[in-house]
N, C-alpha and C positions, 0 to 999 in steps of 0.2 A: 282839380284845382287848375286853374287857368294861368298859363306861363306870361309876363308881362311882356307888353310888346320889346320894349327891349332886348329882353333874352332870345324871342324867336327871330327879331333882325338879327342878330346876331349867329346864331346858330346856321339862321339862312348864309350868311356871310361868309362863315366858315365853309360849307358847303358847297359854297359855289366857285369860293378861289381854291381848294383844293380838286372841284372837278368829281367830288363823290357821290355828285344828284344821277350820275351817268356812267354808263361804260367806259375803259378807257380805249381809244380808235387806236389802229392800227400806227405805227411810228414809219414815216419815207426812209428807203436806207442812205438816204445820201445824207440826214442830219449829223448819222456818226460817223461820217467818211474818215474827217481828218484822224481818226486813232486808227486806220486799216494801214497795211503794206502798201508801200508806193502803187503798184502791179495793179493791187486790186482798186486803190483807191481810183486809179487811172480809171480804168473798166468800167466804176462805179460813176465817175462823175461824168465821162460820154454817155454812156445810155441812159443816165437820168435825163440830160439835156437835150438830148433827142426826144426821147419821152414828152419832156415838158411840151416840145412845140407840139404835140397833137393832145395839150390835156391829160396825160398822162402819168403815172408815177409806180414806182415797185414799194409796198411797204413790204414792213415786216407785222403780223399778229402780236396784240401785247399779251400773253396768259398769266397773269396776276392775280394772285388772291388778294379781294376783298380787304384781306389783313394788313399786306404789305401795301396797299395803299393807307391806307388808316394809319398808319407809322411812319407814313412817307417812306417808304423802300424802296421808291421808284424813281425815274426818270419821266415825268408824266409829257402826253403832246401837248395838251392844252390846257390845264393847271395853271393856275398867276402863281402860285409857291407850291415846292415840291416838299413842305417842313409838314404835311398829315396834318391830321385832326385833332392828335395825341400833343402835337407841339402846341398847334393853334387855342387849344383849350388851355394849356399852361400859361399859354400869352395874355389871353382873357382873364385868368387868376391873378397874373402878376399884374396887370393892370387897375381890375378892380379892386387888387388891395393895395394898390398906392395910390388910386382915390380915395378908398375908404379909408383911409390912416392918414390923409394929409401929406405923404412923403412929397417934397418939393421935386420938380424938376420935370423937364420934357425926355422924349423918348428917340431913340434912334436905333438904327440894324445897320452893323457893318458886313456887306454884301447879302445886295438884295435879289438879285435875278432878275425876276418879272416884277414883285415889287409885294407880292402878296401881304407876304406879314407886315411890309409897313402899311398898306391898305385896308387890314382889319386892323394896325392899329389907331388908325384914322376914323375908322367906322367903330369903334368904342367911345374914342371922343365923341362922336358925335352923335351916338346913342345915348349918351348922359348929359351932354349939349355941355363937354367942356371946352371954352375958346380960350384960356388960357396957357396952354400946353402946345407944343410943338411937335411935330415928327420930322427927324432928320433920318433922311434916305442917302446912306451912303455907299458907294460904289466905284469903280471905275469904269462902268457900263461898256468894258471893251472885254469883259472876262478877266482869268484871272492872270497873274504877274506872272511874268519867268522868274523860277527859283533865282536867289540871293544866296547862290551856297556859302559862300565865304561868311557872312553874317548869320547864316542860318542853314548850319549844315542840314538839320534835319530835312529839308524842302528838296537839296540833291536831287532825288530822285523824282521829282512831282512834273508830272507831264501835261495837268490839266489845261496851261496857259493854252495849248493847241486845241483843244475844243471849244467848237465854234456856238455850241448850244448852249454855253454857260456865260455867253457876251451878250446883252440884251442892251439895248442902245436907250442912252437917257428918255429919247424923245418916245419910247414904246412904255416905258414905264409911267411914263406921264398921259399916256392917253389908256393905262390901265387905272390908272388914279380918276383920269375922267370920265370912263364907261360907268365906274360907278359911284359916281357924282360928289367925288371928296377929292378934287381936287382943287386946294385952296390958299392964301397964304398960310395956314397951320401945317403947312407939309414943304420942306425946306430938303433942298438937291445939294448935295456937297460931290461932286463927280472930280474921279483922280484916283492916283495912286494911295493907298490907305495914309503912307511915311510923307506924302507930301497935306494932303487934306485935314488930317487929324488933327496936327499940333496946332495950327490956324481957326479951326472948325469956331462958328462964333456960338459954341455953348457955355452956358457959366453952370448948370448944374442939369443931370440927369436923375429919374427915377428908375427909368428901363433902360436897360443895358441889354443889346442882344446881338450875340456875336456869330454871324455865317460866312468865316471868312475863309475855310476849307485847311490853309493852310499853318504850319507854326510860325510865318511871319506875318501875317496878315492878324492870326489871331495875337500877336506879342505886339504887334502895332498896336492893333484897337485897346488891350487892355493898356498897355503903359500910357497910352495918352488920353483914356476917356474914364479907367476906373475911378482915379481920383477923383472925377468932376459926379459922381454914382454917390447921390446921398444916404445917408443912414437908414437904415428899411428899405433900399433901394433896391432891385434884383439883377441880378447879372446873368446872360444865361445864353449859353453854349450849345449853338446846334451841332458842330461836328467832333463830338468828344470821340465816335467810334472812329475814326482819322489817326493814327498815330500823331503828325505833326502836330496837329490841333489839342492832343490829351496832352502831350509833352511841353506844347507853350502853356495851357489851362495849369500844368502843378507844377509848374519852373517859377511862376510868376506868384503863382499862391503863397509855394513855399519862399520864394525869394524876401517878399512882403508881409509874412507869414498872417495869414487868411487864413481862419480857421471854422471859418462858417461852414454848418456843413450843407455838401454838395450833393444832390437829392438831383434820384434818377426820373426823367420824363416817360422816356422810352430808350430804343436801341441805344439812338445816338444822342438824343440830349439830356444836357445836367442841368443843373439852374441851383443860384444859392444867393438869401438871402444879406446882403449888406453890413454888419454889425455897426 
């Protein structure tokens, strides 16, 4: 039986922003400088830049199964989203069943990286040739915030604001939208801190809801300010529940508002639940 073009764009799609048509190349060691000891990180960033001027670079080998890519377990080089196949296919479900059901609303991702997932979910719309619908691409494109302990003790300890591979710049994101060729007005940039862009954000209603915001404030931002606007059959769905902060803001806010839909496992780290 012959697969409809639709689903093979698609599939291609997935495949290609995750990077799983191909091996993954070796990682430069200077992308993860900023988490080493002063000493080294010293050491690291002269002789890379000595290196650079004759062409040169030190990686390191990636040895990854197969699998742990597939689940996104990784830190990929050249990947537009590090959210696997496993995610990517749940996105394609929650999507096609709030076409199929009529559920009102456009779609957004709070913290996008390179932009993938809102890229395939651009490339859904327009494999069904929906121009109705919106994607909002939110981010602060500078990487993630320094903890807010005082507001959010759980965050204290979160170091990631200092990695610099997790800052992908507006303007990289937008020319990942346009290598493949959806980038248009149905794809709408909200850049900022989540506490300042969210309450403002000019959405009146969502269907997808999809939150990669690493942290328990980032993710307690996006739900308080966007679940509401998340219609009935609507999905809401959590890439970093294996995160301590991120599972702690996801059943603080549940229970708080008591959400009792249940919350069904993607894979390692995502959940997703449908809307009541």
């Amino acid at each position: 039986m012959k697969q409809k073009p639709e689903l093979l764009y698609l599939d291609l799609m997935k495949k290609t922003l995750s990077f799983t048509l191909w091996p993954e190349p070796p990682m430069p060691i200077i992308i993860f400088n900023s988490g080493r000891p002063a000493v080294i990180r010293f050491v690291v960033s002269v002789v890379s830049k000595v290196l650079d001027l004759i062409k040169l670079q030190i990686v390191k080998k990636q040895d990854f199964l197969e699998s742990r890519r597939i689940v996104g377990g990784i830190w990929p080089r050249y990947a537009d989203t590090m959210i696997g196949l496993k995610r990517l296919d749940n996105l394609q479900y929650c999507i096609e069943t709030v076409l199929s059901e009529k559920i009102k609303g456009d779609f957004i991702e709070t913290g996008v990286w390179r932009g993938g997932a809102c890229i395939f979910m651009r490339a859904v719309l327009a494999a069904y040739a929906i121009e109705d619908r919106k994607i909002f691409v939110a981010d602060s494109f500078e990487g993630l915030p320094k903890p807010d302990a005082d507001k959010y003790p759980a965050d204290k300890s979160d170091k990631n604001y200092i990695n610099t591979y997790l800052a992908v710049s507006k303007e990289d994101v937008e020319n990942n939208f346009r290598k493949y060729g959806l980038l248009d007005n149905q794809v709408v940039f909200l850049k900022g801190w989540f506490k300042d862009t969210l309450p403002q954000a000019p959405i009146e209603k969502l269907s997808i809801l999809r939150l990669d915001g690493d942290m328990y404030g980032s993710t307690m931002e996006s739900l308080e300010n966007l679940y509401p606007k998340l219609s009935s059959g609507g999905f809401c769905i959590i890439d970093d529940y294996a995160l301590p902060g991120c599972e702690s803001a996801v059943n603080d806010f549940r229970a708080k508002y008591m959400i009792n839909a249940e919350m069904k496992e993607i894979d390692w780290t995502g959940r997703y639940w449908k809307k009541e």
